[in-house]
N, C-alpha and C positions, 0 to 999 in steps of 0.2 A: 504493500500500500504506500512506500515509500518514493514510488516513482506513478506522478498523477497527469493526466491530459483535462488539458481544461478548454473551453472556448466562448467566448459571448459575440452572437451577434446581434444587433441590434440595425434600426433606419440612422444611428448615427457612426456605429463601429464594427468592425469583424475581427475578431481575433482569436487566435488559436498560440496555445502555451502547452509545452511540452516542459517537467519538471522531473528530476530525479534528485533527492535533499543527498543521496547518498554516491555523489558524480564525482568526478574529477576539477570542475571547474571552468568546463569547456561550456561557450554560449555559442548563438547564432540569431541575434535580434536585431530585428528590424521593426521600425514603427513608424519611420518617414521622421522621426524627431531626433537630431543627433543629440544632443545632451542625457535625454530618454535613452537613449541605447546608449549610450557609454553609462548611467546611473547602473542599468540592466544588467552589462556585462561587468559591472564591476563587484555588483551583487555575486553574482555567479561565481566570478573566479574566486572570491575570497569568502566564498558563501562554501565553497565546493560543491556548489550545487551545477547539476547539468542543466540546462536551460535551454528552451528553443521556444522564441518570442516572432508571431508576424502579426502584424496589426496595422491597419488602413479604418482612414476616417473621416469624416467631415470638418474639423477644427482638435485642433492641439490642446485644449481643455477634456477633449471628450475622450479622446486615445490617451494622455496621460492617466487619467484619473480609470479609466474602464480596466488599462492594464493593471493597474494597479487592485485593480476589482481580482480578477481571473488571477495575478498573481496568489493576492492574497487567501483564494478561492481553495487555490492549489495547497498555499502550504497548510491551511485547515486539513485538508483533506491526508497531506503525508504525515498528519502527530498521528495518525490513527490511534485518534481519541488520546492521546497523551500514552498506549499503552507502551511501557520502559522507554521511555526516553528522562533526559536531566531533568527538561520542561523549560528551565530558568537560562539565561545564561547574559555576559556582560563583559565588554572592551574601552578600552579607549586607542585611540587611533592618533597618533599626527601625523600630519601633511603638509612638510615644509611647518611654514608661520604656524599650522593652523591645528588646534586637537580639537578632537571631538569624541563620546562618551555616549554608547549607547546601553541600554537596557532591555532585558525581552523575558515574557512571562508568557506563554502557549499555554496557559489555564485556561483558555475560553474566555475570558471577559474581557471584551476591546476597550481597548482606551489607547490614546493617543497624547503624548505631551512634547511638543516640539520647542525648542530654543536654538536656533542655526545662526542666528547674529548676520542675517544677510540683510544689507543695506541697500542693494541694486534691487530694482522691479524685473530685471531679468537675466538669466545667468546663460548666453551661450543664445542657441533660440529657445529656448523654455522660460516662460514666466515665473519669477519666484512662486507666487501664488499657484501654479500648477504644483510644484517640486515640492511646498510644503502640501498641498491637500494631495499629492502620492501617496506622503508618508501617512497622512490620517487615513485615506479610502483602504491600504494597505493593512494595516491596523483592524480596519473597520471589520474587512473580508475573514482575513486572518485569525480574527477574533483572538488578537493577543496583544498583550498589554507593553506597548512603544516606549519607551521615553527615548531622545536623542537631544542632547545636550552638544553643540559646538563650545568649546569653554574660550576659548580664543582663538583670533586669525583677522588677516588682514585680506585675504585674496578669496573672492567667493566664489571661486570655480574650486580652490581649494578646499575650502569650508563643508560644500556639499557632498564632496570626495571622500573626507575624511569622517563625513557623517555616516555614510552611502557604506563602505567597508565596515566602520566599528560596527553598524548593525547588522551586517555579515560576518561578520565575527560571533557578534553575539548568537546570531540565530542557528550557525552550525553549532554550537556549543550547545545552546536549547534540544537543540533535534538529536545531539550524542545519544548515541544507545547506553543505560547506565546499567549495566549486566549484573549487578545484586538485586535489583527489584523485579526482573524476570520481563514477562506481560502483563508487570499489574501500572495501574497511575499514578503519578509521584501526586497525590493528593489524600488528604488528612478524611478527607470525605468518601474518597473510592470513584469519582467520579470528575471529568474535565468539566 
């Protein structure tokens, strides 16, 4: 279950995601948005997650945010149900000037809290405003509990890099198989 196919289409998006938590690192995504693919494959490589991303759309609000649906869609689906996995996991990251601190809970209950320190209305061709409601829509799907903290930097192409990897870090960590608790769910209640 740890390798998921996921796709939305919609009269505004079509996209098709291909997801293994347990890959090598290799991507192949395309989404017509460069800064969207490079966020993607950077998730990937340092996710070690395998990935395979296509997506076409009507406006870069709708493909941002939709991938980020279907991503998150995907990694709900490879906790299967949190059985053995860590669940938790947590990095920090610099990048050049810039560190950043993420956090991730795969217990089921989304929430989203962003601090990225980005000053520019747009990074690259992506609007900020896309790049942070990624991270929330992602969040949302996922149903896992986000924090990502930039703590300093000056460069915001930096900034979001260094965000973009710590929560690949964090999340292969989350997804570790933790071979003492078997098939059961790291939860006090017995249930994600």
């Amino acid at each position: 279950m740890r390798k998921v196919n996921a796709k939305r289409k919609t009269k505004e998006v079509d996209i098709t995601l291909e997801l293994d938590v347990d890959g090598k690192g290799n991507a192949d995504v395309k989404t017509g948005i460069k800064f969207l693919d490079h966020m993607l494959l950077t998730l990937a490589k340092h996710g070690l997650f395998d990935l395979n991303v296509k997506a076409t759309g009507d406006l870069t609000h709708h493909i941002s945010e939709d991938v980020a649906l279907v991503l998150g869609e995907a990694l709900n689906k490879a906790t299967n149900k949190g059985k053995g996995i860590k669940r938790f996991g947590s990095a920090y990251v610099p990048m050049d000037e810039s560190l950043a601190r993420a956090t991730v809970d795969l217990g089921g209950r989304p929430y989203c809290i962003l601090n990225l320190r980005i000053m520019q209305t747009q990074i690259e061709d992506l609007k900020t405003e896309d790049i942070e409601h990624f991270f929330e829509s992602l969040a949302q799907a996922a149903k896992a509990n986000i924090h990502v903290t930039v703590l300093y930097g000056s460069n915001e192409h930096h900034k979001v890099e260094a965000a973009v990897k710590a929560l690949a870090l964090a999340l292969r960590q989350a997804f570790t198989v933790e071979p003492r608790i078997g098939d059961q769910v790291p939860s006090a209640k017995g249930v994600l």
